[in-house]
N, C-alpha and C positions, 0 to 999 in steps of 0.2 A: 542517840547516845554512842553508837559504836562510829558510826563516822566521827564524832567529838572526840573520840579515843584515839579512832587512826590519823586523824588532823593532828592532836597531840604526840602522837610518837615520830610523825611525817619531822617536827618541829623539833623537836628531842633528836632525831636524829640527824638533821641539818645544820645544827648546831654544836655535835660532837665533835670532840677535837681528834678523837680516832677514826674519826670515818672516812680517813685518806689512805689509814693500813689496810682498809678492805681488798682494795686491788691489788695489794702485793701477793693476795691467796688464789691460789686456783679451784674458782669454785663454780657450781653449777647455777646456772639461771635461776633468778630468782629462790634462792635457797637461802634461809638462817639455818646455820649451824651451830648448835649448843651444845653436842657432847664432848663432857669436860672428862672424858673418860677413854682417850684416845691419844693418837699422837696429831690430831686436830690434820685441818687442810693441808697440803702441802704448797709453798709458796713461788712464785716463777722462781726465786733467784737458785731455791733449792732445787728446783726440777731441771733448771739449765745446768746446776753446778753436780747433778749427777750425770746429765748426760756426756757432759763434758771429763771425767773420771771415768766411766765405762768406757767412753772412744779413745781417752787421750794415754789413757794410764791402764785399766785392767784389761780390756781388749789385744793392746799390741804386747803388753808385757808379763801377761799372766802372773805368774804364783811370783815374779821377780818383783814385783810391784809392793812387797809388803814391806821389802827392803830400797826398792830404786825409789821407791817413792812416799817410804817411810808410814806407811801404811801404822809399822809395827810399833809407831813411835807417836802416833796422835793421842792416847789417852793420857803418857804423860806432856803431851805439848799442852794441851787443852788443861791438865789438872796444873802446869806451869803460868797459864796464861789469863786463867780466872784469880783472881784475887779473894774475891765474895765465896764462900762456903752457906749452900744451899741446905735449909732448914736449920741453921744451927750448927751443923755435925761440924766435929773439931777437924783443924788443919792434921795433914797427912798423908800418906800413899793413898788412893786409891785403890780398889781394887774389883775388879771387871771380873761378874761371874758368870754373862750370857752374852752369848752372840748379839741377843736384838738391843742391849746395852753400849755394843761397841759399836755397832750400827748408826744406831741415833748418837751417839757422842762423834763418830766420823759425819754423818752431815750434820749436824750444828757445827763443826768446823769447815766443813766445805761450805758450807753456807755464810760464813764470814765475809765479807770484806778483807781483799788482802791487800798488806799498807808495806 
């Protein structure tokens, strides 16, 4: 019965249409991941797009970098550039009350695609 089960999931999973996003995450051997109670895996594109803002951008140009490099200016670029308003909340300013807030809003933007 439990080989019947893991042949079924083998098959279930084979067949998934997301199971090509898997690789975009950096994850450990043979690991499923389910806690939805985190900031989840981190993904190569994110891990290349900070290491490249530590060398390229906060490294050589320290505390200037919030201005040369508009640091200061991503949460309204990002609350300019989504359209969708998440969970409902009405359109509006923003407003950012913790560091690990502006954080993750600066890499979901550096993790963009830029066009």
């Amino acid at each position: 019965m439990i080989a019947s089960l893991y042949q079924q999931a083998e098959q279930l999973d084979a067949h998934d249409p997301l199971r090509v996003v898997k690789g975009q995450f950096v994850l450990p051997e043979n690991m499923i991941y389910l806690d939805g109670n985190s900031l989840g895996p981190v993904t190569h594109a994110a891990k290349q797009r900070a290491h490249e803002v530590v060398e390229q951008q906060w490294q050589p140009d320290l505390i200037k970098s919030w201005n040369q490099h508009n640091w200061i200016g991503l949460p309204q670029q990002e609350r300019n550039q989504n359209s969708h308003q998440p969970c409902g909340r009405a359109t509006g300013p923003n407003q950012f009350t913790s560091s690990p807030l502006f954080h993750i809003m600066c890499l979901n933007i550096f993790n963009r695609k830029r066009t």
